[in-house]
C-alpha positions as a LaTeX table, in Angstrom:
\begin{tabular}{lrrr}
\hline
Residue & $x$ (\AA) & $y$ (\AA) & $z$ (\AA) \\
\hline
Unk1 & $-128.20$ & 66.12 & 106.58 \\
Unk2 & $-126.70$ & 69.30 & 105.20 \\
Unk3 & $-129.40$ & 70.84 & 102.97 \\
Unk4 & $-128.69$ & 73.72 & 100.13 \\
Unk5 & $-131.70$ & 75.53 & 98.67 \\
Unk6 & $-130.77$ & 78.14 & 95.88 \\
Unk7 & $-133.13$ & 80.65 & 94.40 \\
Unk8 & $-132.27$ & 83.91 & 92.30 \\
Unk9 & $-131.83$ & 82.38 & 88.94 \\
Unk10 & $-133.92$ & 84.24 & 86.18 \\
Unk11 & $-134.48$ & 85.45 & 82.41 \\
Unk12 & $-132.74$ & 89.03 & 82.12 \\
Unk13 & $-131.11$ & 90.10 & 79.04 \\
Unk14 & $-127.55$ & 91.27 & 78.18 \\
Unk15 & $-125.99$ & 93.32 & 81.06 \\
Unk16 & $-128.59$ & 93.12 & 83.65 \\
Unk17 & $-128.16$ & 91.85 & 87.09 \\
Unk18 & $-129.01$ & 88.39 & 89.27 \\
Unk19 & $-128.42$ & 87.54 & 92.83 \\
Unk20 & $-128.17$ & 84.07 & 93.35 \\
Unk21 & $-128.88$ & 82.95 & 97.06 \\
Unk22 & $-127.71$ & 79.63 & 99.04 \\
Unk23 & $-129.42$ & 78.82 & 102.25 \\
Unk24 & $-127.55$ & 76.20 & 104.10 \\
Unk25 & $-128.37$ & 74.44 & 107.11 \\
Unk26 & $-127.16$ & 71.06 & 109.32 \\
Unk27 & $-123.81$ & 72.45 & 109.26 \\
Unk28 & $-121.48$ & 74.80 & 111.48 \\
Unk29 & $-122.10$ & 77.70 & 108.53 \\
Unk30 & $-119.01$ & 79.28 & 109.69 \\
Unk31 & $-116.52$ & 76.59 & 109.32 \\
Unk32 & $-117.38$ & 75.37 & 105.82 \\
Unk33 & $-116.48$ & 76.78 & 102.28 \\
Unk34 & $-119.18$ & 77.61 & 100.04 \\
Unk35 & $-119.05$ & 77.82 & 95.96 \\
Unk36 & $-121.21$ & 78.15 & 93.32 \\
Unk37 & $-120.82$ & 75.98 & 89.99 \\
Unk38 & $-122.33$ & 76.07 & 86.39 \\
Unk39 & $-122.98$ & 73.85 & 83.98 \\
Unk40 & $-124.38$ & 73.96 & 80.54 \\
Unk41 & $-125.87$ & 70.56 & 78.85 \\
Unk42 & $-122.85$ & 68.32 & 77.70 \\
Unk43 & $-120.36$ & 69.89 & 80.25 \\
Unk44 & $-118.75$ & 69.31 & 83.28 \\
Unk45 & $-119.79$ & 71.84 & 86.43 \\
Unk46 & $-117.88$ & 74.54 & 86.16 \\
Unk47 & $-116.28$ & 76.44 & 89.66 \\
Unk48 & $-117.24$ & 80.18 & 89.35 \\
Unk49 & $-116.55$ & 81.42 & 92.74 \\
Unk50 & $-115.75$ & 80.43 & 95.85 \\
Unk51 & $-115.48$ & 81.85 & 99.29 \\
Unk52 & $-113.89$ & 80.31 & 102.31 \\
Unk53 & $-114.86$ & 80.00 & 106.02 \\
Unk54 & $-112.88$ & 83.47 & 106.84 \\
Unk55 & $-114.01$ & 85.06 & 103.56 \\
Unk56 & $-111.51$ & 84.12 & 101.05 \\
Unk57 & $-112.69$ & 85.01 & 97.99 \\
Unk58 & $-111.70$ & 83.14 & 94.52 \\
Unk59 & $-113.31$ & 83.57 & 90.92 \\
Unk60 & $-113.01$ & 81.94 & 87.70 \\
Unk61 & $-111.20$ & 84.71 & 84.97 \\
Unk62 & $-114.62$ & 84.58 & 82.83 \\
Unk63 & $-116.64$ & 86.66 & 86.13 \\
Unk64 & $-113.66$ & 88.01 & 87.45 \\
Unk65 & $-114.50$ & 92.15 & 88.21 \\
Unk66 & $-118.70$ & 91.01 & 87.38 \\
Unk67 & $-119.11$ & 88.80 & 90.02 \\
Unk68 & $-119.41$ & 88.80 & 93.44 \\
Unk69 & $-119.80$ & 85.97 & 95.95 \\
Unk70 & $-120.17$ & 86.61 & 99.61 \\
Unk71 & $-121.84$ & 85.16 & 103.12 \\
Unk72 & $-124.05$ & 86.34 & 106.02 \\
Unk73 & $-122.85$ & 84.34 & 108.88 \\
Unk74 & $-126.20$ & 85.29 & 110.74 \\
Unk75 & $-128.57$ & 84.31 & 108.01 \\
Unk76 & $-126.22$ & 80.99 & 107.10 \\
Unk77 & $-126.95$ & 82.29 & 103.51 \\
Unk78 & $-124.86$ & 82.98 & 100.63 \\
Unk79 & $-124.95$ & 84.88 & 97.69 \\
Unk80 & $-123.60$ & 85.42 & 94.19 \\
Unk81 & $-124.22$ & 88.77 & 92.66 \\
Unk82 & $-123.75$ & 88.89 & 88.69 \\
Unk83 & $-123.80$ & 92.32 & 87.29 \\
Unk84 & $-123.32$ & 93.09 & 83.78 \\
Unk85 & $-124.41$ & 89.42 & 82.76 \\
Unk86 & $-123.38$ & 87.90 & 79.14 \\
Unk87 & $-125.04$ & 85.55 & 77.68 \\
Unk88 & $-122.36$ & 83.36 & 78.11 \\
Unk89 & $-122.80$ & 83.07 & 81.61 \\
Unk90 & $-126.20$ & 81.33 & 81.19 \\
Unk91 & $-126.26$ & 78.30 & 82.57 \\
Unk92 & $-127.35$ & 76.03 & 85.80 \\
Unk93 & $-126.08$ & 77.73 & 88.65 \\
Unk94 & $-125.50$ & 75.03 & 92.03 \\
Unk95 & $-124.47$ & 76.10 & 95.01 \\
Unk96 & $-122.13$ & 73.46 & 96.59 \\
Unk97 & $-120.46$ & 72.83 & 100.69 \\
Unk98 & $-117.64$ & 71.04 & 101.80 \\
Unk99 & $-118.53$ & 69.93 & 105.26 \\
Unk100 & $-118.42$ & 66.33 & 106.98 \\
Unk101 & $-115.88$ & 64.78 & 104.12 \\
Unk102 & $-117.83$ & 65.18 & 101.56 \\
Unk103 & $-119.72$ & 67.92 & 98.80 \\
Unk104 & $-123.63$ & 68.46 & 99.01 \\
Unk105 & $-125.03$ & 70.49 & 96.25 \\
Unk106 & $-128.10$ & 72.35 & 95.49 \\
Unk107 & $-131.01$ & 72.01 & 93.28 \\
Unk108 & $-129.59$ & 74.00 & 91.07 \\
Unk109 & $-131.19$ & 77.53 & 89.68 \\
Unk110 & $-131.59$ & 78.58 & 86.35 \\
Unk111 & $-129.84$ & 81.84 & 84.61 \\
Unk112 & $-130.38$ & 82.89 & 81.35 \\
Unk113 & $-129.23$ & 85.64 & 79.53 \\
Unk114 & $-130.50$ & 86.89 & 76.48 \\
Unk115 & $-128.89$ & 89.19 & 73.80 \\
\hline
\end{tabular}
């Protein structure tokens, strides 16, 4: 019942900018964390920030000072901004919630940085 759709993703180049947005519903949006994930073919999802119910912010150390996840209670959204993108960070961005004992995950948006 909990439903993530993502959008954002995008072909920029080499220190451009993306926001990434989560739209969750069929959950209390207040109560649950939210974190976005990449993964690259052959690879595990990766946790690239995360954000807790009060606001909590965490980050992995590769998007630590670039990156900046945050929530709009009202709007049960939440976002990832990337500045200064590397190509490195390309990837398949997924939005993921914790809620009701167990993770639902987004489609998944597409980021792609070029040098």
């Amino acid at each position: 019942q909990v439903r993530l759709v993502e959008s954002g993703g995008g072909l920029v180049q080499a220190g451009d900018s993306l926001r990434l947005t989560c739209k969750v519903s069929g959950v209390n949006f207040r109560l649950v964390p939210v974190a976005w994930y990449r993964q690259v073919p052959d690879n595990d999802r990766r946790l690239v920030a995360s954000i807790s119910g009060d606001g909590g912010t965490t980050y992995d150390d590769s998007v630590q000072g670039r990156f900046t996840i945050s929530r709009e209670y009202a709007r049960r959204t939440a976002f990832l901004q990337m500045n200064n993108l590397r190509v490195e960070d390309s990837g398949l961005y997924y939005c993921n919630v914790k809620a009701y004992g167990r993770d639902t995950w987004g489609q998944g948006t597409l980021v792609t940085v070029s040098s």
